[in-house]
C-alpha positions in Angstrom: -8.4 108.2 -11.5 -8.4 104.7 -11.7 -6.8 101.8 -10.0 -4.5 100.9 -13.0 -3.8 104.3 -13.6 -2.8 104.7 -10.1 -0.8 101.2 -10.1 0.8 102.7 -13.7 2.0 106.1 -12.0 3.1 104.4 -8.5 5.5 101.2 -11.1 6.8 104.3 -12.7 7.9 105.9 -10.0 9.3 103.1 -7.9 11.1 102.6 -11.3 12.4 106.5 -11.8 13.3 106.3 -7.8 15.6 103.2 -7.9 16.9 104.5 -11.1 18.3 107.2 -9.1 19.9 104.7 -6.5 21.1 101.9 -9.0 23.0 104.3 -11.9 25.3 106.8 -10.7 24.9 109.4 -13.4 21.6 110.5 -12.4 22.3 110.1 -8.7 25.3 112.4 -9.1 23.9 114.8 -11.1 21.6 115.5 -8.6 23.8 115.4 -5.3 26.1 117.7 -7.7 23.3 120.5 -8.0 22.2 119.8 -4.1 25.9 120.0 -3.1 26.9 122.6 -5.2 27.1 125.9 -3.3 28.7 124.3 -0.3 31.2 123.4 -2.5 31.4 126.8 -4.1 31.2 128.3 -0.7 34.6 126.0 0.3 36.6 126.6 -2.8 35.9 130.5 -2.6 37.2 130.2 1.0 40.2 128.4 0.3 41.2 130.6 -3.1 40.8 133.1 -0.8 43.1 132.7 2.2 45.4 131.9 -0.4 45.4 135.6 -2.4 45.3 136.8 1.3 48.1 134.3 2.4 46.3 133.3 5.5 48.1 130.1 6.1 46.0 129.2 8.8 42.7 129.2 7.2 44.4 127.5 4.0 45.9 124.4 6.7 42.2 124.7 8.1 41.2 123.8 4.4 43.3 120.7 3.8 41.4 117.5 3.8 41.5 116.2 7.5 42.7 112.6 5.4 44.7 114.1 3.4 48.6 112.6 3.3 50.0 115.3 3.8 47.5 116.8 6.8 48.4 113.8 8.3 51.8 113.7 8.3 52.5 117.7 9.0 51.3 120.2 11.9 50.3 123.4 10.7 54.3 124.4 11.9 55.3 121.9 9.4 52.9 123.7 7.1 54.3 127.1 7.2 58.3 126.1 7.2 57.5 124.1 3.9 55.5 127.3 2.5 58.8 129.4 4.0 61.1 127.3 2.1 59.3 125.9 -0.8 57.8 129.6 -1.4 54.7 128.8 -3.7 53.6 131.0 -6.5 51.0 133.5 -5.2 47.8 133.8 -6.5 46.6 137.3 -8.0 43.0 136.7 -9.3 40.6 133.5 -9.7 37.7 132.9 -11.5 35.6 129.6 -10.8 34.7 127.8 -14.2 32.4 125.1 -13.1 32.0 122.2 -10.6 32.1 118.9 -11.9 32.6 115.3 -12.0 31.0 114.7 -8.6 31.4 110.9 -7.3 31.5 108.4 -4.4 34.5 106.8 -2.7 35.0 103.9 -4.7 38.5 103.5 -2.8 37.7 103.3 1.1 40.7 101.3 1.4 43.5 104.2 0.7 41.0 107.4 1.2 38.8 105.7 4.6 37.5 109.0 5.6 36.5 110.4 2.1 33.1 110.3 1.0 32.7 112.2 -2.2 35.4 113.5 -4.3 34.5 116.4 -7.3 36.3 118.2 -9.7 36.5 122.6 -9.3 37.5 123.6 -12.4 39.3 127.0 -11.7 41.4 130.0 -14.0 44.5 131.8 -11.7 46.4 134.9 -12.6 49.2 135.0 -10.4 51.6 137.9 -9.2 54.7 136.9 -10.4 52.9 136.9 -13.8 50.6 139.0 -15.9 47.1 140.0 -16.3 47.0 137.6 -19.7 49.2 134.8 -17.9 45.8 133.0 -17.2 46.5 129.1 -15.9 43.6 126.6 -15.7 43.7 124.3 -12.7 41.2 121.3 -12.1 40.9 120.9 -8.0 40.4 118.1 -6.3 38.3 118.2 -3.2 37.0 115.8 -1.4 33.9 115.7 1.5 34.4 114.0 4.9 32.0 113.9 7.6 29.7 116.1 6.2 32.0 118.6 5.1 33.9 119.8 2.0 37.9 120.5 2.2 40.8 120.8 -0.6 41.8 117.7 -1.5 
């Protein structure tokens, strides 16, 4: 080869490289397929300790910066589940992961790095088998680690 062609190839690559690390899409798209079964791995987790009502594992679950984690103890936690008595999940089915993206708000979320979309269909037990209900998740990663947002 060359030394143009060589000097071609390298300018194209610093080019496709900072491409990657200026525009967002591209970045994204591939933290998204990097990050994806972790994020999978934590939404499976936390859809099921809900169907198995494991209040523990679904407090463990809760973004660490989350309002709400932050204002409640996991006693809190279960007297608001006792009185508030949320609808129970039956069955979910995980539709896709999208819409990853960085922090652009480090002023009211300080501890969140990445926020994506889990797009997700629930059957519930108070309903039928047809009653399906399509929920976009939030969840959010902090320090390395994916929770429900």
């Amino acid at each position: 080869m060359s030394k143009a062609v060589k000097i071609i190839i390298l300018v194209f690559a610093a080019l496709i490289i900072s491409g990657f690390f200026l525009w967002d899409v591209p970045r994204n798209e591939v933290e998204l397929f990097l990050e994806k079964d972790a994020i999978e791995k934590t939404a499976h987790s936390y859809l099921k300790a809900e169907i198995e009502k494991n209040s523990r594992q679904v407090y463990a679950l809760l973004a660490p910066s989350s309002a709400y984690k932050r204002t409640h103890s996991y006693e809190e936690f279960l007297k608001d589940i006792a009185e508030n008595s949320p609808l129970s999940i039956n069955e979910y089915k995980i539709i896709r992961i999208y819409r990853l993206r960085d922090n652009d708000n480090r002023q009211n979320y300080p501890g969140v790095d990445k926020f994506v979309q889990v797009e997700v269909e629930v059957t519930f037990t108070h309903a039928g088998p047809n009653s399906i209900y399509n929920y976009s998740f939030t969840f959010l990663k902090e320090k390395g680690n994916w929770y429900k947002g």
